[in-house]
C-alpha positions, 0 to 999 in steps of 0.5 A: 426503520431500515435493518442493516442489512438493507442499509448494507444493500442499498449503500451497495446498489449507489456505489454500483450505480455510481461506477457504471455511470462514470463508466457509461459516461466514458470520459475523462475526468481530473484528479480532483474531480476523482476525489470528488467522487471517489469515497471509503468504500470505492477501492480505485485509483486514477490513471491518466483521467480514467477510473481503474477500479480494484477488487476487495483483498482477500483475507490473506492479504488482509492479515498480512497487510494487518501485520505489516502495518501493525509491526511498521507503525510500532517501530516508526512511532517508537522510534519517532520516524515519522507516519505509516499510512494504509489504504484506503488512502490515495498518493498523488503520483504522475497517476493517483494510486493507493498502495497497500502501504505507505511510509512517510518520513518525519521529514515529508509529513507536509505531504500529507492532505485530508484525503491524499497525499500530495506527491511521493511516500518514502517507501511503499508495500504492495501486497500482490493478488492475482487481479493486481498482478501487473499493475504491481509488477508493471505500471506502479513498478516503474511509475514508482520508480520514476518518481523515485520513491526510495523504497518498494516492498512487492508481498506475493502471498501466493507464491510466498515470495518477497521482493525489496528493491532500493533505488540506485545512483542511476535512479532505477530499482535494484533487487536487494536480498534478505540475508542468509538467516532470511531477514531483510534490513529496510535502508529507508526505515532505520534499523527495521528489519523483518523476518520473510518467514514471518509472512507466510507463517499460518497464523501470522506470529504475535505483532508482540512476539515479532517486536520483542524479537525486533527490539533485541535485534536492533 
């Protein structure tokens, strides 16, 4: 019987294999054919016919990608606002991206396919590390907006530094600040507010902490 470490190994090796060949072969490829081939360990999105791979998150991106999630999906399900999703799990766009996360509204459920979502959620998070720097601030920036989505979280833990932009009447991006007590209030997701300072706190405070200080907050 296999240990499994060598499972762990030999998993490792195909998915390897399995990239460098898609590489090799240079060509493109449909989004279907994408899904085909891309799985729950591939971290990747589709651009444009091409594989753009990503690398594995760090453990601070996955803590505060874990308070996020854990905070957003509390509030939403509470409040029967509608579903958060998390990556691995692709949106559908003019390209297929995977963002970190993904708000979609009770109106928009239909979106929602076994392995994708078919076109644009209501509000997206990007927590931003040094390898997805552009693709968060450039590429998926101003796809995001073009598309319009309503709402885009840019997380940069190492900066400690929050952005949220809301779209305008004029159809693009607009830098909306926390309040002068550091706590921003989402427009798309009713009555959430989070506390920036929260984000960079070593550890990150309790999920149950921060929702009894929500909850009284609302």
């Amino acid at each position: 019987m296999l240990k499994k470490v060598e499972v762990i190994f030999m998993e490792t090796a195909l998915i390897e294999s399995k990239i460098q060949t898609t590489i090799a072969e240079s060509k493109k490829i449909s989004y279907e054919e994408f899904l085909d081939w891309c799985d729950e360990d591939i971290w990747a999105e589709w651009v444009d016919g091409d594989i753009i791979m990503t690398s594995p998150a760090s453990i601070q991106h996955q803590r505060i990608s874990g308070f996020l999630v854990k905070i957003l999906s509390r509030y939403v399900e509470s409040h029967s606002l509608g579903e958060i999703i998390f990556a691995p799990f692709q949106m559908k766009l003019i390209s297929g991206r995977e963002p970190d996360i993904m708000f979609v509204s009770i109106e928009h459920l239909d979106r929602i396919k076994n392995t994708y979502l078919e076109g644009s959620a209501d509000m997206v998070v990007e927590i931003v590390s040094p390898e997805s720097m552009r693709r968060d601030r450039a590429d998926k920036f101003f796809e995001y907006e073009s598309v319009g989505i309503p709402e885009y979280w840019l997380i940069d833990p190492i900066r400690k530094q929050a952005e949220f932009y809301r779209l305008g009447a004029d159809k693009l991006y607009h830098l909306i600040s926390p309040d002068s007590e550091d706590v921003y209030h989402s427009e798309i997701i009713k009555g959430f507010w989070l506390k920036v300072s929260w984000l960079w706190q070593e550890p990150l405070p309790p999920v149950s902490d921060a929702w009894q200080e929500i909850n009284q907050g609302s």
